[in-house]
N, C-alpha and C positions, 0 to 999 in steps of 0.2 A: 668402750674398749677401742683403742685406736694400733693398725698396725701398717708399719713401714718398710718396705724394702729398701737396703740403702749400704752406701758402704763405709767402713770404719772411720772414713778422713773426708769431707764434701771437699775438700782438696789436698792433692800430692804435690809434691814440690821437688826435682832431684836433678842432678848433671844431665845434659845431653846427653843420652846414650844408654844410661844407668839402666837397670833393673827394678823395678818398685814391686812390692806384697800390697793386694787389695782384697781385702776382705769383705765380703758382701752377708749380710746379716738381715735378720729379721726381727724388727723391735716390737715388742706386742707391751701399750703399755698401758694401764688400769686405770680408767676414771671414774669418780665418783664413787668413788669406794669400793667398788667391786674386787673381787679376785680376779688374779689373772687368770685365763682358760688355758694358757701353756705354762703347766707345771713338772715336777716329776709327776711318774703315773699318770702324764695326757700330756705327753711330748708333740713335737711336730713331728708328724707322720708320712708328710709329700713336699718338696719344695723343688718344684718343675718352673724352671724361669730363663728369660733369654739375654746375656747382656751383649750389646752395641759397644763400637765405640765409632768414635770421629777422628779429624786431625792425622797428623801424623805420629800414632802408636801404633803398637804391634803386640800381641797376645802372644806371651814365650809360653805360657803352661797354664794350665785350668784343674782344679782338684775339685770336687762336691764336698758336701761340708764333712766336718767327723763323726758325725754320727748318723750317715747314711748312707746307702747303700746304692751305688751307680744302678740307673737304668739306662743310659747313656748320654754320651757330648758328643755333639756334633760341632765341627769348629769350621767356619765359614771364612770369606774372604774377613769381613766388616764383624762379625757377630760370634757369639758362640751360644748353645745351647743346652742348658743342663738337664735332665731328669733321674730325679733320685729318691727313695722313698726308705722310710724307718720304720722296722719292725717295733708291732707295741711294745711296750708305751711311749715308743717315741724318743725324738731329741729334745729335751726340756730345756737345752740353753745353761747362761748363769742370768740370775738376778744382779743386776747391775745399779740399779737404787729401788726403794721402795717402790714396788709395785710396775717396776719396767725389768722386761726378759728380755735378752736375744739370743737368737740362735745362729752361729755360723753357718751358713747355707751354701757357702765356697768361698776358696780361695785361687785367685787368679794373680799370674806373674806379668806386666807390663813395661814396656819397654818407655823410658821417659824420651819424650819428642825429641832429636837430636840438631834441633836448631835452636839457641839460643831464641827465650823470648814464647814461643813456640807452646800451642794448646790444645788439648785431644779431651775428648769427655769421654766419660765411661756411663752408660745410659742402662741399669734391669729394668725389665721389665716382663709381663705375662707372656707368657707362650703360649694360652690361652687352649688347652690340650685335655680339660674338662676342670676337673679339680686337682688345679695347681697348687694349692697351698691349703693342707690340711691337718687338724688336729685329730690325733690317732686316740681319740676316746667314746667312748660309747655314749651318746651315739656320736658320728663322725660330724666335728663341726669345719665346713667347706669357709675360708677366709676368703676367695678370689675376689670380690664383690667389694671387699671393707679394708683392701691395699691401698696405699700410696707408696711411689716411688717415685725415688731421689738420682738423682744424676751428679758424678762429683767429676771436678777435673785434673789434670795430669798436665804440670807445667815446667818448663825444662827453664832451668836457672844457672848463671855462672858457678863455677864452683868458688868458695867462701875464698880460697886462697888464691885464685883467680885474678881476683878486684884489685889488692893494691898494686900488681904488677903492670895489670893495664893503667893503672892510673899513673903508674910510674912512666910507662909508655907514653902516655900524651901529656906528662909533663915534660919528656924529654924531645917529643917533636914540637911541643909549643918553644923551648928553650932555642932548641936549634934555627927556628926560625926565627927567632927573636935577634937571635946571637948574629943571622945573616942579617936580618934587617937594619942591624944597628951596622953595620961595616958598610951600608952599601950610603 
C-alpha cells in the first residue's frame, strides 16, 4: 500500500493576481493485489497536516475536507494548519481507478504570483501532533509513517489575450525605429 499527500495539479498556472482552488487530497493506492484499507465502512478518520508556501503568494481562504469535522486552522504568516477528524466510519474518498482512492483533506484559495514569470510552491506536510492520518476502523490503522508528500507550484502567466498585443507592440517599436533609421 503506498500513500500520498499531494495536491490535485503538481502545477498551477493563472493571471497575475488571479485567485486559484487547490485541493490537497490523500491517495491511498493498492499494490500487489491487495485491497484498499480506505473504503466505505473504514474511511479516514484524522487528517491533521500543515501546508507551507514560498514566493510570492498569499492564502485568501482554507476549508478542511468535506467530510470532516474542523478541530482547528491556525493560519500563520507563511503556513497554515489544519486539524480535523471524521466520525466513524470515516471519509472513504472516491475510487478514482482500480485500486487508488482519494480523499479530499482541504481545500485552499491562492493568490496567483502577480509578477509575470513569477513562482511560489505550495508544500503539506505532517504536523506531526501524534496520529496525523488515520483510518477510523477497528482496530485504528495510524498512516503517519507510510506518507509521502508532494509539493506543487503556482506560476503567474501572461493572459492568453495579452500576447499578440504585446507582440503587436514590438513590432510596432521595431518598425518605428526602422522607419527612423532609414531617413537618417
Amino acid at each position: 500500500m503506498t500513500y500520498e499527500v499531494l495536491f490535485d495539479q503538481s502545477t498551477y498556472v493563472g493571471n497575475p493576481g488571479d485567485t486559484l482552488v487547490a485541493n490537497l487530497l490523500l491517495r491511498e493506492t493498492a499494490t500487489e493485489g491487495d485491497p484498499n484499507l480506505i473504503a466505505p465502512g473504514n474511511g479516514l478518520g484524522s487528517a491533521n497536516f500543515r501546508v507551507a508556501w514560498t514566493g510570492t503568494t498569499d492564502l485568501i481562504s482554507s476549508l478542511g475536507g468535506p467530510g470532516f469535522i474542523s478541530g482547528g486552522i491556525d493560519v500563520e504568516a507563511d503556513h497554515v494548519v489544519v486539524r480535523q477528524l471524521a466520525f466513524p466510519p470515516g471519509d472513504a474518498g472516491v475510487e478514482v481507478s482500480q485500486g487508488v482512492r482519494e480523499v479530499t483533506i482541504g481545500t485552499f484559495e491562492f493568490q496567483v504570483p502577480t509578477m509575470l514569470g513569477a513562482e511560489a510552491v505550495i508544500t503539506p506536510s505532517d504536523q506531526s501532533l501524534g496520529s496525523d492520518f488515520a483510518i477510523a476502523a477497528t482496530p485504528t490503522t495510524i498512516l503517519d509513517g507510510d506518507l509521502t508528500f508532494r509539493s506543487s507550484t503556482i506560476s503567474a502567466v501572461p493572459e492568453p489575450t495579452l500576447l499578440p498585443l504585446l507582440g503587436m507592440a514590438i513590432a510596432g517599436v521595431w518598425n518605428f525605429r526602422r522607419s527612423r533609421h532609414d531617413r537618417s
